[in-house]
N, C-alpha and C positions, 0 to 999 in steps of 0.2 A: 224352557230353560233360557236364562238368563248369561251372558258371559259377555265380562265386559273388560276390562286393562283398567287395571288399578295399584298401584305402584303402593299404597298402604297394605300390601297383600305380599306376604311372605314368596307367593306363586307369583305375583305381578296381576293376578287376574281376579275379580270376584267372581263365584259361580254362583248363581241364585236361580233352582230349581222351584217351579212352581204349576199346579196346576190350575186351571182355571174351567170353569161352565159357565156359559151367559147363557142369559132366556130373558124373553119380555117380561112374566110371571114372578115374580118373589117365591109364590107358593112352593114350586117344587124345591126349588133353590133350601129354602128352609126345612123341609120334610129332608131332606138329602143331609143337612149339618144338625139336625138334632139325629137322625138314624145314625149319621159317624160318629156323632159328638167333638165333634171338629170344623176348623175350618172356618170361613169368615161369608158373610152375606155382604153385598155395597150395593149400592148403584152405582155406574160408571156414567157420568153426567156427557160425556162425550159422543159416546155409543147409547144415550139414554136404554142402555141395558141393565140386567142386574144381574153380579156375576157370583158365585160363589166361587172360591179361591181357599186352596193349601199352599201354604208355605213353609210350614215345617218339615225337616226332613222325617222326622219318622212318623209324621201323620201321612204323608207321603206315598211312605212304605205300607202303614196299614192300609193306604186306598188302593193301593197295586193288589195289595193282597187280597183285599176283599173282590173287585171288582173282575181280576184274573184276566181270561181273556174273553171277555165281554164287552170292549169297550169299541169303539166307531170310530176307529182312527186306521191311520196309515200304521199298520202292521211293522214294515221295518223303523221305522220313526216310536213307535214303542218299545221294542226292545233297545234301540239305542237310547233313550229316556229311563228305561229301566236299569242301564246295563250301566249309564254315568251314575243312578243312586245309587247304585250297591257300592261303585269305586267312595263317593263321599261316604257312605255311613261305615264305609273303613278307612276313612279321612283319608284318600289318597289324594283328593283335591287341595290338601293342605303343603303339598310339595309341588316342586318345577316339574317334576315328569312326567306326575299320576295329574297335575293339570294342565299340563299339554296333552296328554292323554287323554283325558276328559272333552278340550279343546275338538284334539281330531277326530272324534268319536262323534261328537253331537254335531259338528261342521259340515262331517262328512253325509248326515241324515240329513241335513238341510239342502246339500248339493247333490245328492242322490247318486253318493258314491260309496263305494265300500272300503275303509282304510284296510291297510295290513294289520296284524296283530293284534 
């Protein structure tokens, strides 16, 4: 997730949730976004990896959902990734509170803290 200060934003802030998989292979990359039917295949010419990437939120939501708790990540860094989508896809990102809220929420995973409330 994405969160950056941006003053064309009702919040001041843009939030821009995304997931991403790289792998050397195209293959599996492409078997994974025809099985979603979603989703974008690249090359990233920097990392000469190829990544596949969601960015919409409610393709987003159907990968949470599909994928559940399957996935190979840091456990509490998912559910605060899950916990900021459900705040957008009931636009609470769209206001100062529910995107300071979002802010402290996703800040606090990265710094390996637990906020209040």
């Amino acid at each position: 997730m994405k969160i950056k200060r941006d003053p064309r934003y009702r919040s001041g802030y843009q939030i821009t949730p995304r997931i991403n998989i790289a792998q050397k292979e195209k293959k599996l990359l492409n078997e994974i976004q025809n099985f979603l039917g979603f989703g974008n295949v690249y090359i990233h010419r920097v990392d000469d990896l190829w990544h596949f990437e969601i960015f919409k939120l409610k393709d987003i939501e159907k990968f949470l959902n599909i994928i559940g708790n399957s996935l190979k990540t840091k456990k509490r860094r998912q559910r605060r990734f899950e916990q900021c989508i459900r705040m957008m896809l009931k636009k609470q990102h769209l206001s100062k509170d529910g995107c300071k809220k979002i802010r402290m929420i996703w800040l606090s995973s990265k710094l390996g803290i637990i906020p209040d409330g």
